[in-house]
C-alpha positions in Angstrom: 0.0 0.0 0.0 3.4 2.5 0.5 3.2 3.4 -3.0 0.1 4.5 -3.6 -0.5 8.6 -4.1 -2.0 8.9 -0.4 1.1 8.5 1.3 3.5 11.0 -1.2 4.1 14.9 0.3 2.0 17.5 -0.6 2.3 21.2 -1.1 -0.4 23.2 0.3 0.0 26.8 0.4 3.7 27.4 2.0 3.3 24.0 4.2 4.3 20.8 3.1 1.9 18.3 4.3 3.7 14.3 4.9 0.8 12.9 3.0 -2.7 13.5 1.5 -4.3 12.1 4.7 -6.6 15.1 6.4 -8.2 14.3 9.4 -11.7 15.9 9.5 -12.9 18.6 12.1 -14.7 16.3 14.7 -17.0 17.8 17.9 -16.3 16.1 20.5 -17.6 18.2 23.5 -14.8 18.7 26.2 -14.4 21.8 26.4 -15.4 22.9 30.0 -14.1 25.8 31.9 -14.1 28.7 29.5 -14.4 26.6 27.1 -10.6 26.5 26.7 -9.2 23.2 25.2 -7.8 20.7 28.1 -4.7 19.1 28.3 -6.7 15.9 26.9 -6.9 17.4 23.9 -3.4 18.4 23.8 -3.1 14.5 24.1 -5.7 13.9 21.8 -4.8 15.7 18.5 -1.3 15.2 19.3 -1.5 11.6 18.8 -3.1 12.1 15.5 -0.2 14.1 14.4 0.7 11.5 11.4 -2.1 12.8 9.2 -1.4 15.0 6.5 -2.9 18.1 8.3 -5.2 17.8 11.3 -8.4 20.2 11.2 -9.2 21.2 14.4 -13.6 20.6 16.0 -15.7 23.7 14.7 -14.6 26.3 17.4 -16.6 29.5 18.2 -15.6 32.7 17.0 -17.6 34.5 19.8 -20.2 33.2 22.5 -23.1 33.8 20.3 -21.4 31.7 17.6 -21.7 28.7 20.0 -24.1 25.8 18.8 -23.6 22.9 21.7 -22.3 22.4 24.8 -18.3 22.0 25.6 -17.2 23.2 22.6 -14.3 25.3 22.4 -13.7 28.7 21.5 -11.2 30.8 19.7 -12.0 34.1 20.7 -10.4 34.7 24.6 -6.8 34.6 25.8 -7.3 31.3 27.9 -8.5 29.7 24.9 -6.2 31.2 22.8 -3.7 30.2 25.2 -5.0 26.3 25.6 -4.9 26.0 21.8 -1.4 27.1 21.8 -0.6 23.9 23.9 -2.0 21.9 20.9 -0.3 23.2 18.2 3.0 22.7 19.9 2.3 19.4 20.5 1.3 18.9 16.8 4.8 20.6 15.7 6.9 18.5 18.4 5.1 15.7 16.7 6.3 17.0 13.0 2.4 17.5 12.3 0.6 20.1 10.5 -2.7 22.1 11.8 -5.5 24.2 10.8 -8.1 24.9 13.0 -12.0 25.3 12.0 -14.1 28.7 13.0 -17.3 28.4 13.0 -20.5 30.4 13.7 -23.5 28.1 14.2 -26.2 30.3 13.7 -29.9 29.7 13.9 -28.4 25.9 15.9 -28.4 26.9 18.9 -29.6 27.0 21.9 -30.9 29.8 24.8 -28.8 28.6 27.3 -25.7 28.9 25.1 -26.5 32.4 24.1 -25.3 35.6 26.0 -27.9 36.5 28.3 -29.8 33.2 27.6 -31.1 35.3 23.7 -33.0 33.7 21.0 -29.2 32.5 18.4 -29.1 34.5 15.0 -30.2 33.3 12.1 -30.6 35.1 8.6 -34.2 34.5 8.8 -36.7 33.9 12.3 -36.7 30.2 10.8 -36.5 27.5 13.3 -34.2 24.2 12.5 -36.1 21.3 12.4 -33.0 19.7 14.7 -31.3 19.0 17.8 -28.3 19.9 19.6 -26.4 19.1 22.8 -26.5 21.0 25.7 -27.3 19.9 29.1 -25.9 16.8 29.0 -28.9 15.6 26.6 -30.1 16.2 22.9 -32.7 19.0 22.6 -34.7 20.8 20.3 -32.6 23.7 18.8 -34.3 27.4 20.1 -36.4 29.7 18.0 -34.1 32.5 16.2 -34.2 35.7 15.6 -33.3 37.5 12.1 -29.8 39.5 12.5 -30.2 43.2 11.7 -28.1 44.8 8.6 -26.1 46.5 10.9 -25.1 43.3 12.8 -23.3 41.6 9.8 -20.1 43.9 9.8 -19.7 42.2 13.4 -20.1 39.0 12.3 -17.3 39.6 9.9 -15.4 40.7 12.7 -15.7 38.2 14.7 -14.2 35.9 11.9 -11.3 38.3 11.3 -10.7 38.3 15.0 -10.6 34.4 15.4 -8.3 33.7 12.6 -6.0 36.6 14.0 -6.4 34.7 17.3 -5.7 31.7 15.6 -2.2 32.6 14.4 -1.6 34.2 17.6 -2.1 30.6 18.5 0.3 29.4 16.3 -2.3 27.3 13.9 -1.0 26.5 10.3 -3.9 28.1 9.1 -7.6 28.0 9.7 -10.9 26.6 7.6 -13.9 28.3 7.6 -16.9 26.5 8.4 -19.2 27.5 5.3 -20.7 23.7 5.5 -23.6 21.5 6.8 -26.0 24.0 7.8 -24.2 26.6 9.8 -24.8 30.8 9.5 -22.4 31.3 6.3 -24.6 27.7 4.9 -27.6 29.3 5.9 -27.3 32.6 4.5 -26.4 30.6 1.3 -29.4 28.1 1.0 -32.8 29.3 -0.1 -34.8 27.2 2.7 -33.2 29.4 5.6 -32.8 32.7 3.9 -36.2 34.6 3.6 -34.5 38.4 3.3 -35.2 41.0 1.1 -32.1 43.3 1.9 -28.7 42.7 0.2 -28.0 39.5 1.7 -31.1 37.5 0.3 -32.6 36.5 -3.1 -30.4 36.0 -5.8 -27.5 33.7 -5.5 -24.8 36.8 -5.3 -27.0 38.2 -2.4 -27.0 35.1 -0.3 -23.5 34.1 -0.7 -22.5 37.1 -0.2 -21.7 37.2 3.8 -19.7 33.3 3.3 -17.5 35.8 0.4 -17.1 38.4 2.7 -15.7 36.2 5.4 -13.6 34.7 3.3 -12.0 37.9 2.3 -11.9 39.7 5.3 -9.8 36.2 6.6 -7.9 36.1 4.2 -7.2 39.9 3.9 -6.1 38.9 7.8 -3.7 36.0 7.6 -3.1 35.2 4.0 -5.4 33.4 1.4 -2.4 31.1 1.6 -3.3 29.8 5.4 -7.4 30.3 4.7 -9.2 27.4 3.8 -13.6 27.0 3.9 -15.8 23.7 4.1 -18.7 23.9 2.0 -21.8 20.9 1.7 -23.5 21.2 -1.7 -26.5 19.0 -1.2 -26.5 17.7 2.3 -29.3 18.8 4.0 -28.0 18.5 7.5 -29.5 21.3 9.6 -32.2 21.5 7.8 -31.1 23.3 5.2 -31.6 22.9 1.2 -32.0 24.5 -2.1 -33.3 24.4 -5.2 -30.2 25.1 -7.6 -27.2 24.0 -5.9 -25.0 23.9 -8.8 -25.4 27.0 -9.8 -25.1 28.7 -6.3 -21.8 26.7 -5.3 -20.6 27.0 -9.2 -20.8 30.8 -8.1 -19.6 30.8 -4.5 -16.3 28.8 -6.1 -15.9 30.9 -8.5 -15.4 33.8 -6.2 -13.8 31.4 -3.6 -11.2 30.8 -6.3 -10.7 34.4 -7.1 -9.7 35.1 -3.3 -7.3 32.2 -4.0 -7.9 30.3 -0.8 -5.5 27.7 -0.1 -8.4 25.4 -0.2 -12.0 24.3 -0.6 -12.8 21.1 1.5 -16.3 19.5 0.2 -18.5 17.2 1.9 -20.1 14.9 -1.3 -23.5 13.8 -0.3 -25.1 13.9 2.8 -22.6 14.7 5.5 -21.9 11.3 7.2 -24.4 9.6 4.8 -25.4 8.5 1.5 -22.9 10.2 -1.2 -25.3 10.2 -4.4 -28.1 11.7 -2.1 -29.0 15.0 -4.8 -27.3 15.2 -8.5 -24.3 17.2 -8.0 -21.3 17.8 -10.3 -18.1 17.9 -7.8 -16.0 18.1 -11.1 -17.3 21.5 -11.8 -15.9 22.7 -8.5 -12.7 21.0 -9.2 -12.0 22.8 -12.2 -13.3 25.9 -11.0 -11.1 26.1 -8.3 -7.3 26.7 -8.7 -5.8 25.3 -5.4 -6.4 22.5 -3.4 -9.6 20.2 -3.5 -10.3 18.1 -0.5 -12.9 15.5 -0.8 -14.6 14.1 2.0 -17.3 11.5 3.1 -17.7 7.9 3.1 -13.6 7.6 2.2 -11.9 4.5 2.9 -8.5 4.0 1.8 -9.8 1.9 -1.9 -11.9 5.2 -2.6 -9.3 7.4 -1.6 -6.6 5.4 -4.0 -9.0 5.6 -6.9 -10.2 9.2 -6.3 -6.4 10.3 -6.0 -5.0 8.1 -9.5 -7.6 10.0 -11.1 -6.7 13.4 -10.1 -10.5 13.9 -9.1 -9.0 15.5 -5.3 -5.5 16.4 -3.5 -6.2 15.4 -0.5 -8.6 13.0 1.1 -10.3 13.8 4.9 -11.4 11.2 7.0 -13.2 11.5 10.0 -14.3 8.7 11.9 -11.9 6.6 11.3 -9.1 9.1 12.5 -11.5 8.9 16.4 -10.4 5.1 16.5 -7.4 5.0 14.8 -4.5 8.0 15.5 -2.2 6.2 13.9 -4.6 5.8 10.5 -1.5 6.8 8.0 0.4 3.4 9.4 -2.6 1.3 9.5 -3.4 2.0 6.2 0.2 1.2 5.0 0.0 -1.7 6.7 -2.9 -2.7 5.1 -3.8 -3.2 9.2 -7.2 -3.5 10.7 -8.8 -0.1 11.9 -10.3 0.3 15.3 -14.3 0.6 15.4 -15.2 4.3 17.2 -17.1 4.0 20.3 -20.2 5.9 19.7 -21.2 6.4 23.5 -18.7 8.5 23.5 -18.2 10.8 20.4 -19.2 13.6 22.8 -18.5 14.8 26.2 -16.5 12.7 28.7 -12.9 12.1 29.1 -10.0 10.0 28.0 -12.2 7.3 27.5 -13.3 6.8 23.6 -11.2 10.1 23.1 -6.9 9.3 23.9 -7.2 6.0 24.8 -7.9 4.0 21.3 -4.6 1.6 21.1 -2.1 2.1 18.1 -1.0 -1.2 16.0 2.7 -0.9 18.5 0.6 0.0 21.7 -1.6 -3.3 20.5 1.7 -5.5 19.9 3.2 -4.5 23.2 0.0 -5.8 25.0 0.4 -9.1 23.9 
């Protein structure tokens, strides 16, 4: 399995990634005081270190940007601080990290918001959807529509984490733009109902993912800012009628900024990949850096996806909870761990630092 394209170097942006392995930005809820990230997770991504480039769990880019319980943050000195702890750990380890910002929008609930508020949403739509919070899954709260005037914050806030970000010595950063989330539902006609500059047409409701993008990568360098984006999934709750023509256009514009990368989910996100029509090729040739493909990849898809120069880079998620040494299982043509899903989120070490690599494994026996 050594020689196949997964496992050869890879250029991205002024990095040079040890493979084409990514692992996937993966919640996992342990995030407690100040919502700083623990020395667990110091531990945790560490480990992973082999992959390609390690994307960081969606963090907040303010508390009103916050979506589910224990998740961390990117926008105060502790947490700023905590993450710095992980991204020397990754770099003692020879890895590479990006870390996602996110902003979840209308998912959300009252007791995450400051002052216990209704979240944000672009329209007073309410997700048919859950979240965590409270140690249980509940229905997500009603939102309210964000004023005009509120949107130059919301850039801001952006701007700010990826600044923070750097300060934290990550890579680079990805912005969430994907699976239902603010910047996915200002994009989608189900979840945008406004009239004003940011609703309607396609150019209207892209507009405030675009203007993130640029203000980021005005910030830090297009050459360290990456976005997520989910054509067709309908995670969220969100969906629209022309989805190749809206992402044709947000791509197109992405691609002008000249992001280091776009990072697609294909299908429903952690489901069916053929769930809506969609024409991933377009985006590929749209774009002019780095395509990485994600969802439902195991290592014969990611072979065959690679030969034919349909991606760069392949992400894997669940796979990279069981399994933090992935890059040398799959060389080895080894068995993968199965992921615990008790306990994907919240908890401790267990189901989170503790999954045995092939040599921790051998030294058992």
């Amino acid at each position: 399995m050594s020689d196949t394209k997964l496992f050869e170097p890879y250029k991205l942006g002024p990095i040079t990634l040890s493979n084409r392995t990514v692992m996937a930005p993966l919640t996992r809820n342990r995030a407690l005081a100040g919502f700083v990230p623990n020395p667990l997770a110091t531990e945790y991504y560490g480990q992973r270190a082999t992959a390609g480039l390690l994307i960081t769990e969606a963090s907040q880019v303010s508390q009103q940007g916050q979506g589910y319980q224990d998740t961390p943050g990117i926008y105060s000195k502790e947490q700023v601080a905590g993450w710095r702890k992980v991204t020397d750990e990754v770099h003692k380890r020879g890895g590479k990290i990006f870390i996602q910002l996110w902003h979840v929008g209308r998912i959300s609930h009252v007791d995450l918001q400051p002052n216990h508020g209704a979240p944000v949403a672009p329209s007073a739509i309410r997700a048919k959807t859950k979240t965590f919070v409270g140690g249980t899954f509940a229905d997500v709260s009603e939102p309210r529509a964000l004023e005009l005037s509120e949107l130059p914050g919301i850039i801001e806030s952006f701007r700010q984490a990826a600044a923070n970000a750097i300060e934290a010595g990550f890579d680079g950063v990805e912005i969430h733009g994907a699976n239902g989330y603010l910047l996915d539902q200002f994009a989608r006609e189900s979840s945008n109902k406004r009239t004003d500059a940011y609703g309607g047409s396609i150019e209207n409701r892209a507009r405030l993912m675009l203007e993130v993008a640029a203000a980021v990568a005005k910030q830090i360098g297009p050459e360290k800012t990456g976005i997520r984006i989910s054509p067709v999934t309908p995670a969220n709750d969100v969906s629209d009628s022309h989805p190749q023509a809206l992402f044709d256009y947000i791509v197109d514009h992405l691609s002008a900024l000249k992001l280091v990368y776009i990072h697609v989910i294909e299908g429903s996100t952690g489901g069916p990949r053929d769930n809506l029509p969609f024409d991933y090729a377009s985006l590929r040739k749209r774009f002019h850096g780095t395509y990485i493909a994600n969802n439902g990849y195991d290592l014969a898809l990611a072979n065959k996806v690679l030969a034919a120069n349909d991606a760069d880079l392949i992400a894997f998620g669940k796979a990279f909870i069981a399994n933090p040494d992935l890059v040398e299982r799959f060389k080895r043509g080894a068995a993968l761990n199965e992921p615990d899903k008790a306990t994907f989120y919240g908890g401790g070490a267990k189901g989170y630092t503790d999954y045995p690599t092939l040599e921790s494994a051998q030294a058992a026996q």
